[in-house]
C-alpha positions as CSV (number, residue, x, y, z in Angstrom):
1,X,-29.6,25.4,16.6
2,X,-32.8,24.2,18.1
3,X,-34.2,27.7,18.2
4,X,-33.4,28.4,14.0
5,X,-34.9,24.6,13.6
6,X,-38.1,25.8,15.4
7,X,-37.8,29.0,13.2
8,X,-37.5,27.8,9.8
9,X,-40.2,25.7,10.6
10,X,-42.8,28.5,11.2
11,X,-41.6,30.5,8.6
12,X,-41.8,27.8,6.4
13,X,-46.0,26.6,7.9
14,X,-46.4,30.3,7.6
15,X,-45.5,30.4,4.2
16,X,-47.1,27.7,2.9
17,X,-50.1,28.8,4.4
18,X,-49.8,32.0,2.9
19,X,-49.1,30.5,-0.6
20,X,-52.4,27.9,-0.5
21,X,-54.4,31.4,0.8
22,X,-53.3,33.4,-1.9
23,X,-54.4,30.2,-4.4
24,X,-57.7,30.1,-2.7
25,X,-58.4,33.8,-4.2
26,X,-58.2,32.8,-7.6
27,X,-61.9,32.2,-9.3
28,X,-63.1,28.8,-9.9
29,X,-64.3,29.0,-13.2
30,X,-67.9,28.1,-15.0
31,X,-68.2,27.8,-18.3
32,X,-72.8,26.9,-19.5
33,X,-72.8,26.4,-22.9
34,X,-76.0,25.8,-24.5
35,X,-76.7,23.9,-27.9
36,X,-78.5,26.0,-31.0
37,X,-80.0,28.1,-28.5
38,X,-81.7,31.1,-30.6
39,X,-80.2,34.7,-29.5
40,X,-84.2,35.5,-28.9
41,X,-84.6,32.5,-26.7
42,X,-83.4,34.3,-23.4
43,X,-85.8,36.8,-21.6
44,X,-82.7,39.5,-21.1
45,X,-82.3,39.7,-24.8
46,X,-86.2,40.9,-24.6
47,X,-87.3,37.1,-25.1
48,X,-91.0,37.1,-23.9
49,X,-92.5,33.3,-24.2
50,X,-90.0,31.3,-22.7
51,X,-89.4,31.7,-19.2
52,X,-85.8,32.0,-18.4
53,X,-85.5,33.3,-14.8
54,X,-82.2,31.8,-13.6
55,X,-80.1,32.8,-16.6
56,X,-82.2,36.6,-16.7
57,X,-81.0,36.6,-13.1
58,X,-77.7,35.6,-13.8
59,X,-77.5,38.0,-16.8
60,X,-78.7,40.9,-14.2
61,X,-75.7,40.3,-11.8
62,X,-73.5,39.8,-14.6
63,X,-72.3,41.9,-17.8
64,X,-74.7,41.0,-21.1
65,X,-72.9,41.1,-24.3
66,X,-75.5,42.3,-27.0
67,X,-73.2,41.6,-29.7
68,X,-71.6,38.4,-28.0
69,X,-70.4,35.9,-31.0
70,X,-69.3,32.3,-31.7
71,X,-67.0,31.1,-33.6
72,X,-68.5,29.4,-35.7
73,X,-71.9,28.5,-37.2
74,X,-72.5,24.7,-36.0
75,X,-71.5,22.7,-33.0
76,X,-68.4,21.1,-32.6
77,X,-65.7,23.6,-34.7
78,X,-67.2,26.5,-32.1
79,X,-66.3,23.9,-29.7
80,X,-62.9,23.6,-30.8
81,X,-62.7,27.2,-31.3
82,X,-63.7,27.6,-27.2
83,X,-61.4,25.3,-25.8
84,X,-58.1,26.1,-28.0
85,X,-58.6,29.6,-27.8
86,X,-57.9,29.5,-31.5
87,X,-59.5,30.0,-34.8
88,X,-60.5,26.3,-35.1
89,X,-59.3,26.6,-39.2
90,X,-56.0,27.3,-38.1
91,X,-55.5,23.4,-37.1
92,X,-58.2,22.3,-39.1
93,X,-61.1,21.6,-37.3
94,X,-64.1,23.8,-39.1
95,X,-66.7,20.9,-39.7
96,X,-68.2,18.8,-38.1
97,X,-67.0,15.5,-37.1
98,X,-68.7,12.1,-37.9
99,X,-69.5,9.6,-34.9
100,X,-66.8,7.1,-35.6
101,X,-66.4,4.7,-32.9
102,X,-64.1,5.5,-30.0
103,X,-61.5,2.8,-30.6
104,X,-60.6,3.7,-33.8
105,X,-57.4,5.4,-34.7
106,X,-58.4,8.5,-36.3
107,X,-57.3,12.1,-37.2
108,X,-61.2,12.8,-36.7
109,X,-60.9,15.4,-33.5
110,X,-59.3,18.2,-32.0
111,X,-56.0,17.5,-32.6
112,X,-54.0,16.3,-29.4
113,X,-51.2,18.8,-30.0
114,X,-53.1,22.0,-29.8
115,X,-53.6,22.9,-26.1
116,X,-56.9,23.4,-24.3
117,X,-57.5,25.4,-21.7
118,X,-58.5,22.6,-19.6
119,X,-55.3,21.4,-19.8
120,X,-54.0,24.6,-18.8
121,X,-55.3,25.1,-16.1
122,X,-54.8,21.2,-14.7
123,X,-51.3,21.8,-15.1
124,X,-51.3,25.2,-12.8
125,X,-53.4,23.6,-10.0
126,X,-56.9,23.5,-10.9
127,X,-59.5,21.0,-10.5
128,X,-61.3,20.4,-13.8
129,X,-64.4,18.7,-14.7
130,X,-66.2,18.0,-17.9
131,X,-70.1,17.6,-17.9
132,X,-72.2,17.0,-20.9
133,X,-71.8,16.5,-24.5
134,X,-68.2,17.1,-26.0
135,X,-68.7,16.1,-29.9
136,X,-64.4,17.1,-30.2
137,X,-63.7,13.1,-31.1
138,X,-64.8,9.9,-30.3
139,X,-61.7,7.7,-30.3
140,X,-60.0,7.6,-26.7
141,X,-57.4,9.8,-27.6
142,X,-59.6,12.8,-27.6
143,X,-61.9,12.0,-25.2
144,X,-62.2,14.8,-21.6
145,X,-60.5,12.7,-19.7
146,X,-57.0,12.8,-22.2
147,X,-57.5,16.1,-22.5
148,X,-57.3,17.7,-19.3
149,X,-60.1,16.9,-17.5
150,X,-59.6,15.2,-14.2
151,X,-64.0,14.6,-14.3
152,X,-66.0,13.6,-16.7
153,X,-69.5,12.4,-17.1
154,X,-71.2,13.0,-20.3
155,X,-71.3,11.8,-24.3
156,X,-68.6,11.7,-26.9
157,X,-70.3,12.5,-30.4
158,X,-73.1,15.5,-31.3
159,X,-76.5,14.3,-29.9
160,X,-77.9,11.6,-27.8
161,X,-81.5,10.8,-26.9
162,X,-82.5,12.5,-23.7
163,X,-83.7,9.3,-21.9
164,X,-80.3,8.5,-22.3
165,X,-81.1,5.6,-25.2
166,X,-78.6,4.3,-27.2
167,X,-78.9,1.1,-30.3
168,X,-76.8,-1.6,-29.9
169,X,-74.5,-0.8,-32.5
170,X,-73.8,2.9,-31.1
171,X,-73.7,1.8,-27.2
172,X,-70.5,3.3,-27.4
173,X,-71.7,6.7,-27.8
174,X,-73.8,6.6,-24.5
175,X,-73.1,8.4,-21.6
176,X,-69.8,7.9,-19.4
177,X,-68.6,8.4,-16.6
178,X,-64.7,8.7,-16.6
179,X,-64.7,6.7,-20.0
180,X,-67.0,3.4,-18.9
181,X,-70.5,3.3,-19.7
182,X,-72.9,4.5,-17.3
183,X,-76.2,2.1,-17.1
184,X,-78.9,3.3,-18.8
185,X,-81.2,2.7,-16.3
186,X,-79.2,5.0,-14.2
187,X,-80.1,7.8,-16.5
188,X,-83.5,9.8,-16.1
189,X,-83.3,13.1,-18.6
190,X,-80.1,14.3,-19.6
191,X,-80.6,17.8,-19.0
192,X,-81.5,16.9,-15.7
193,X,-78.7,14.5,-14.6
194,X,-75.9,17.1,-16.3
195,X,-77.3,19.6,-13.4
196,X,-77.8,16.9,-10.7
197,X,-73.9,15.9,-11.6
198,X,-72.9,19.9,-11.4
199,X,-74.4,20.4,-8.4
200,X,-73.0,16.9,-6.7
201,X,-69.6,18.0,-8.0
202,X,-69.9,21.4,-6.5
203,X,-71.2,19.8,-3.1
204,X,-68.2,17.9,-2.8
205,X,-66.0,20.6,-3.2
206,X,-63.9,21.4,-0.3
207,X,-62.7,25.2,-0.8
208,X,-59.7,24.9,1.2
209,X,-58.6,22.7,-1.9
210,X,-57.8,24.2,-4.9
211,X,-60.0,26.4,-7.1
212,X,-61.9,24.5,-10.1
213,X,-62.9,24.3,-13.6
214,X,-66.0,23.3,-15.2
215,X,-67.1,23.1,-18.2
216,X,-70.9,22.3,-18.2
217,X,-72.0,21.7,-21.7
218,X,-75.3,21.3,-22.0
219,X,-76.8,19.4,-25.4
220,X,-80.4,20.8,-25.0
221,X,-81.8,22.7,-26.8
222,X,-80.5,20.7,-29.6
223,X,-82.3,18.0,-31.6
224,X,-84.0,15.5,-30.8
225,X,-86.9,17.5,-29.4
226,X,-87.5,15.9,-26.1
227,X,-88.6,17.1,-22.4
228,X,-90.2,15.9,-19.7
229,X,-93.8,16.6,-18.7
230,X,-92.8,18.8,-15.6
231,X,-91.1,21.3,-18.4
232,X,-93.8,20.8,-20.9
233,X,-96.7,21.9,-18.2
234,X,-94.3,25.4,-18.2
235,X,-95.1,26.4,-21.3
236,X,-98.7,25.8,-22.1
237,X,-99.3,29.3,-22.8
238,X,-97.3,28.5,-26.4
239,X,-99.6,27.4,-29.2
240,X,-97.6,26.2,-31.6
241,X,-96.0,22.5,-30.9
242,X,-92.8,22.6,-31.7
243,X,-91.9,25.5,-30.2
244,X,-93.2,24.4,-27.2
245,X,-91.5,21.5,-26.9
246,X,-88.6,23.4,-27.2
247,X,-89.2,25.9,-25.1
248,X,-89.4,23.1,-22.8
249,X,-86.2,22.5,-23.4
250,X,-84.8,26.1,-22.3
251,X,-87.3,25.6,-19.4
252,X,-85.2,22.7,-18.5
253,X,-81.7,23.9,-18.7
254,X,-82.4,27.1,-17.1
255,X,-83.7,25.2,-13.9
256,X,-80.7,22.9,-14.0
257,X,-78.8,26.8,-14.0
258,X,-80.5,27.8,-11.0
259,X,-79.8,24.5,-8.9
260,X,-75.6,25.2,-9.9
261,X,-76.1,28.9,-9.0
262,X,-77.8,28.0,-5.7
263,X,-75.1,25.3,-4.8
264,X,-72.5,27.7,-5.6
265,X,-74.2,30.1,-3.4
266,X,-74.8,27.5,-0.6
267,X,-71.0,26.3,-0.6
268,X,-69.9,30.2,-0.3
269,X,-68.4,29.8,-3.8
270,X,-70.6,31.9,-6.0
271,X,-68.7,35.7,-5.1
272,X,-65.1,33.8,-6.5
273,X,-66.7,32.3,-9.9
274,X,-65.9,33.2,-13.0
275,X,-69.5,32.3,-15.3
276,X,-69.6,32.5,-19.3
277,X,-73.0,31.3,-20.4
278,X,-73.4,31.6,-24.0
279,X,-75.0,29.2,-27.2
280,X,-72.3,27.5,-29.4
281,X,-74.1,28.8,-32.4
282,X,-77.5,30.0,-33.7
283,X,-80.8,28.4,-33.5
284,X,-82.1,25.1,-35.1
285,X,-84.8,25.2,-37.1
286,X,-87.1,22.9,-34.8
287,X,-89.0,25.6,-32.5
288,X,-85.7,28.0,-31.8
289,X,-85.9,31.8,-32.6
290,X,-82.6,33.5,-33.3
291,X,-85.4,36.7,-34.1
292,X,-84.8,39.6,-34.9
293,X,-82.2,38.4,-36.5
294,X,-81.8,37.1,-40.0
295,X,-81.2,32.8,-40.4
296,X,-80.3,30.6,-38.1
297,X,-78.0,27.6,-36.9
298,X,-75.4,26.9,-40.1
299,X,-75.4,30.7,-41.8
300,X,-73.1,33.5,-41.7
301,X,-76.1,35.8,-41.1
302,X,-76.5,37.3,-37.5
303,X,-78.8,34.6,-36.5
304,X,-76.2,31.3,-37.1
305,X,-73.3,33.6,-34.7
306,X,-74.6,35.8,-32.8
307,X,-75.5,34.5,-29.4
308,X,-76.9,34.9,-26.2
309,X,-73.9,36.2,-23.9
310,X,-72.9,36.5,-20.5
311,X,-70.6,36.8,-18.3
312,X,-70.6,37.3,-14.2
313,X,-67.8,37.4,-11.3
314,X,-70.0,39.3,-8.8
315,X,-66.4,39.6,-6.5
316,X,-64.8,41.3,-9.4
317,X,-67.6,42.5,-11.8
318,X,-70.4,45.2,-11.3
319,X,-73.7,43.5,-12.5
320,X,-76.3,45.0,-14.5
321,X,-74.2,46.5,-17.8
322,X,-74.7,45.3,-21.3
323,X,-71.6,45.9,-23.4
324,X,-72.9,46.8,-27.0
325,X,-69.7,46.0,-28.9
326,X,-68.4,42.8,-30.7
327,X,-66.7,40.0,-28.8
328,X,-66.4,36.6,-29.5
329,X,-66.2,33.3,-27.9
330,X,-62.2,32.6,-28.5
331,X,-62.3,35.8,-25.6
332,X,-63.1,33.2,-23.1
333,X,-59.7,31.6,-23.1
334,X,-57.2,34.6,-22.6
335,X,-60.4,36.3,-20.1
336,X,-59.6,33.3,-18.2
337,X,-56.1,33.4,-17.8
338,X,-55.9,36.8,-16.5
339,X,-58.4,35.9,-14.0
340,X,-56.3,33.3,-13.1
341,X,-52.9,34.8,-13.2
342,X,-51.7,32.2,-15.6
343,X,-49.2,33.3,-18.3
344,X,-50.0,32.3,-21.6
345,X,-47.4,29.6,-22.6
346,X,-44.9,31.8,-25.2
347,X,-45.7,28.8,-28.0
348,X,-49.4,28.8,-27.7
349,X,-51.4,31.6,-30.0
350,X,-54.4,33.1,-29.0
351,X,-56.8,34.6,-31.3
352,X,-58.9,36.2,-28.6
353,X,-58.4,38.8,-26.2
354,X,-58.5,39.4,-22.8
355,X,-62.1,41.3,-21.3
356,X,-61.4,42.0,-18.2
357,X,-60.4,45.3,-18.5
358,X,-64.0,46.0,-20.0
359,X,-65.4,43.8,-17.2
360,X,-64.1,45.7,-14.7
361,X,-64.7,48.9,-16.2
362,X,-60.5,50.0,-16.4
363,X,-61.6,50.4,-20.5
364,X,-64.7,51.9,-21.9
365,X,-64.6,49.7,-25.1
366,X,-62.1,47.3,-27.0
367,X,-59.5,47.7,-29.5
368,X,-61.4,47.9,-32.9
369,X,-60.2,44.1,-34.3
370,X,-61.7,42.1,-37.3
371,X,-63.4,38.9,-37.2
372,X,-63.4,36.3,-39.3
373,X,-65.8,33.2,-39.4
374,X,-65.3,30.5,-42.3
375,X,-66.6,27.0,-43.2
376,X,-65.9,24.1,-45.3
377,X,-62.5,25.4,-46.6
378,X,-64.1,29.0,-47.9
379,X,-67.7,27.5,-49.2
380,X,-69.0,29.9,-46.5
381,X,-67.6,32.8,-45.1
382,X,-67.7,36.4,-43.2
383,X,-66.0,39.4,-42.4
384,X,-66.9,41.6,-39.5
385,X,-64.6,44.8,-39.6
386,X,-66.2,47.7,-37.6
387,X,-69.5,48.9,-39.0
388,X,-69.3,46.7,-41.9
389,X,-70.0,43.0,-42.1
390,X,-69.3,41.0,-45.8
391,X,-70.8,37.7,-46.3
392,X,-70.2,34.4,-48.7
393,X,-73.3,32.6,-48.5
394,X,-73.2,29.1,-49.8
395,X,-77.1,28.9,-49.2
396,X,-77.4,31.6,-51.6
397,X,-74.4,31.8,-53.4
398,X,-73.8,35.0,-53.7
399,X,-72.0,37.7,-51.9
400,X,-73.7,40.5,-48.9
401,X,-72.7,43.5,-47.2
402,X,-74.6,45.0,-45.0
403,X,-73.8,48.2,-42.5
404,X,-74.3,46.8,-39.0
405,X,-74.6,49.7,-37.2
406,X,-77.7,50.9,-39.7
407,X,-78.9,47.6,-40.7
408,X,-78.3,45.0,-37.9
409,X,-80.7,42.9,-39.1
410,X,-78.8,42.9,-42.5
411,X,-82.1,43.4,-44.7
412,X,-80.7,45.7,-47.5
413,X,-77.1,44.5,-49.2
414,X,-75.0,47.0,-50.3
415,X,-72.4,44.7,-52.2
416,X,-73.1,46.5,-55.3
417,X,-73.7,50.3,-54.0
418,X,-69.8,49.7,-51.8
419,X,-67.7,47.6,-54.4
420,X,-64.4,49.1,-52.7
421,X,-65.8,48.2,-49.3
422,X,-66.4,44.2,-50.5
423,X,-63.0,44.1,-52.1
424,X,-61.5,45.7,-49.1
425,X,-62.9,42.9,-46.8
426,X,-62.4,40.3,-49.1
427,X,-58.6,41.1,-48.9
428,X,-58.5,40.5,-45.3
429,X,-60.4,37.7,-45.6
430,X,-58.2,36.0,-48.0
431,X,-54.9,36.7,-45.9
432,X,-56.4,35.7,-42.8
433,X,-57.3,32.7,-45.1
434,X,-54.2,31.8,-46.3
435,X,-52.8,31.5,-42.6
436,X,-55.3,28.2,-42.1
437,X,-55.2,24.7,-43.1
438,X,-57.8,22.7,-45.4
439,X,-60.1,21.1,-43.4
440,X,-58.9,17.6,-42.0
441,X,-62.5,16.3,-42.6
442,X,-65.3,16.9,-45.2
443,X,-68.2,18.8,-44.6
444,X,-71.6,16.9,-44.6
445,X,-73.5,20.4,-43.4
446,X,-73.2,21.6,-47.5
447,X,-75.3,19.2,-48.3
448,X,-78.5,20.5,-45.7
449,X,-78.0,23.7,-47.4
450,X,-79.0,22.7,-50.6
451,X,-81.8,20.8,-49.7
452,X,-83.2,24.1,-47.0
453,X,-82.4,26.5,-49.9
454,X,-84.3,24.0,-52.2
455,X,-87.3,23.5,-49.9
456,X,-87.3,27.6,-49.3
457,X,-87.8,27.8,-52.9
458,X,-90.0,25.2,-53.6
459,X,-92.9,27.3,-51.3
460,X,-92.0,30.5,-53.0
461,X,-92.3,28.7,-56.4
462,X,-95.6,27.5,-54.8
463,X,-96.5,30.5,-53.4
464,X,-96.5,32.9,-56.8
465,X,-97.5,30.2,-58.9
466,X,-101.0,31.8,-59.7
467,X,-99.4,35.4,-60.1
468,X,-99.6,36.4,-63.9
469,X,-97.4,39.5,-63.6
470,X,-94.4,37.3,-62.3
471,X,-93.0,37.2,-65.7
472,X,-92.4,40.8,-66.1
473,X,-91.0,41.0,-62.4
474,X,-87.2,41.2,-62.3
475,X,-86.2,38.8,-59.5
């Protein structure tokens, strides 16, 4: 009897250990996101004037995605879209939210019953942590800390002064640590303490524990255009201010990349981590380039979706590839999952798909699929199905199509030359419609597109106001 005691006793160590070693393979995950970061604002999408060496690095030992997309045009539906997996108008969360205070009891956030993958993957045994700015509700209830995350440090609503400021009215909406205000005097420049936290979490990281999750959402380069002097002094070769500044900016985040890339390589953890970098939308229109792409942050044109993209797993993924076909940002949730070797709860609805196989090179190419991108209840909208995409564009009310793989920089719309081809899309687009909800919050962005499409006008108007002929010009 002694003897089987002594037995089931090894087998059962042995087996144990063998479980928490087979737990230990799975990848710790990384997710960078960057804030209205222009797809021209990277050196490995041929960006030349801001220096970007750690993510051109990463980029090199990882898979570029020249065609990589968000979700959605503007900050915090993207968001939503990112961490449900999920077309964010399908529980209706496609505009922006307003910064109500955290202690009201609101509807204003991603709803608590749609699952994120942070949950996720806290319930199968990962360690997660939330850095930076999260601008998916204010109120407790939908704060990191409710929602998965086991870490947090960072802000609540969209932006935040860099020095970490905050008015007395809006202290609320400074930075926390594990919901309670951090001091701001303990705060030096945001992008900076975001990286400094990354890397401390990392350091502290003991990898015979189990694997982690971090989402490290940046705020810069968003508005309000701040840096430090140490970034600024980088780009002096840049003549014109405020892309300077804002190239600053970039210069910032991507040394705060390199110091996480260096810890991960330091702590041995680099080879086992799963890294998506990409922008949550298109580039502001404050010094960022989405070029050569047409519009920016906001627009259904290339330049307010498509995004710098990349993602690495040097254990699993041979570096050095750019994949020239569509993907888009809700790929990241069901990517992850078969990384991780987590079924996909049977009531939770992905509208993603799963890239590994083109990662690791067992498919060429995707399934053909369409994508849809839509905001303010239909004001705006697009339709990407193979070569063709159609457009809805509430800054010029009227109706594009362009042929992406002749015209990728959609300059010549062939609405009225493909009639069939608009009502075609249009079709699609409406039943995909018709499978949302209205949006559970207005949308303050339609009102910035009047007054851009206004301003554009206003220096056209200017700019032909001496031209005689314009009269006889049809327009």
């Amino acid at each position: 009897m002694k003897f089987k005691a002594i037995t089931s006793i090894l087998f059962f160590t042995i087996f144990t250990s063998a479980v928490f070693a087979q737990k230990d393979k799975r990848p710790n995950i990384l997710i960078i996101l960057s804030d209205d970061q222009g797809w021209g604002d990277v050196g490995f999408n041929g960006g030349k004037d801001i220096p970007t060496k750690n993510l051109d690095k990463l980029a090199n030992e990882g898979v570029i995605f020249s065609q990589g997309y968000s979700s959605h045009p503007y900050c915090s539906p993207s968001r939503a879209g990112l961490m449900s997996g999920r077309y964010q108008q399908r529980f209706g969360h496609e505009n922006n939210p307003e910064n109500t205070k955290q202690g009201e009891d609101t509807v204003i956030g991603l709803p608590v019953n749609e699952l994120m993958i942070s949950e996720l993957l806290q319930k199968n045994n990962y360690e997660t942590c939330a850095i930076g700015k999260w601008h998916l509700g204010n109120a407790k209830k939908f704060l990191p800390n409710q929602r998965g995350f086991d870490d947090w440090f960072g802000f609540s609503g969209g932006g935040l002064n860099y020095w970490g400021k905050t008015k007395p009215t809006n202290r609320e909406l400074g930075v926390m640590r594990d919901g309670k205000l951090v001091p701001e005097n303990e705060l030096t420049y945001l992008t900076d303490d975001f990286s400094n936290e990354a890397v401390k979490y990392i350091d502290g990281y003991s990898k015979n524990e189990k694997p982690f999750f971090m989402y490290l959402a940046y705020n810069a380069p968003h508005a309000p255009i701040q840096a430090t002097k140490e970034y600024t002094d980088q780009v002096k070769h840049i003549e014109f201010g405020d892309r300077a500044a804002y190239a600053a900016m970039v210069v910032g985040m991507d040394a705060g990349i390199g110091k996480v890339i260096d810890k991960l390589k330091e702590t041995g953890e680099y080879e086992n981590t799963l890294i998506f970098f990409y922008s949550d939308n298109g580039g502001h229109s404050h010094g960022a380039s989405s070029a050569p792409y047409r519009g920016h942050k906001g627009m259904m044109f290339e330049g307010g979706i498509r995004e710098p993209f990349v993602i690495s797993w040097p254990k699993k993924i041979k570096g050095n590839r750019v994949y020239d076909k569509p993907i888009i940002a809700l790929d990241i949730f069901p990517t992850i999952l078969a990384a991780a070797g987590i079924e996909k709860p049977a009531t939770k609805e992905l509208d993603g798909v799963d890239l590994l196989p083109i990662l690791t090179k067992k498919n060429k190419s995707l399934k053909e699929r369409t994508l849809y991108w839509r905001y303010a209840g239909g004001e705006g909208y697009a339709v990407r199905d193979k070569n063709y995409k159609l457009i809805y564009s509430y800054y010029k009310k009227d109706i594009f199509l362009f042929d992406m793989e002749k015209d990728e920089l959609e300059n010549n719309n062939l609405a009225s030359q493909f009639p069939d081809v608009v009502n075609r899309l249009k079709a699609k687009y409406e039943i995909w419609s018709k499978d949302n909800i209205a949006p559970l919050w207005e949308d303050a962005h339609l009102f910035n597109c009047d007054r851009e499409e206004a301003i554009r006008q206003a220096f056209i108007d200017k700019a032909i106001s001496g031209d005689k002929n314009k009269k006889n010009l049809k327009h």
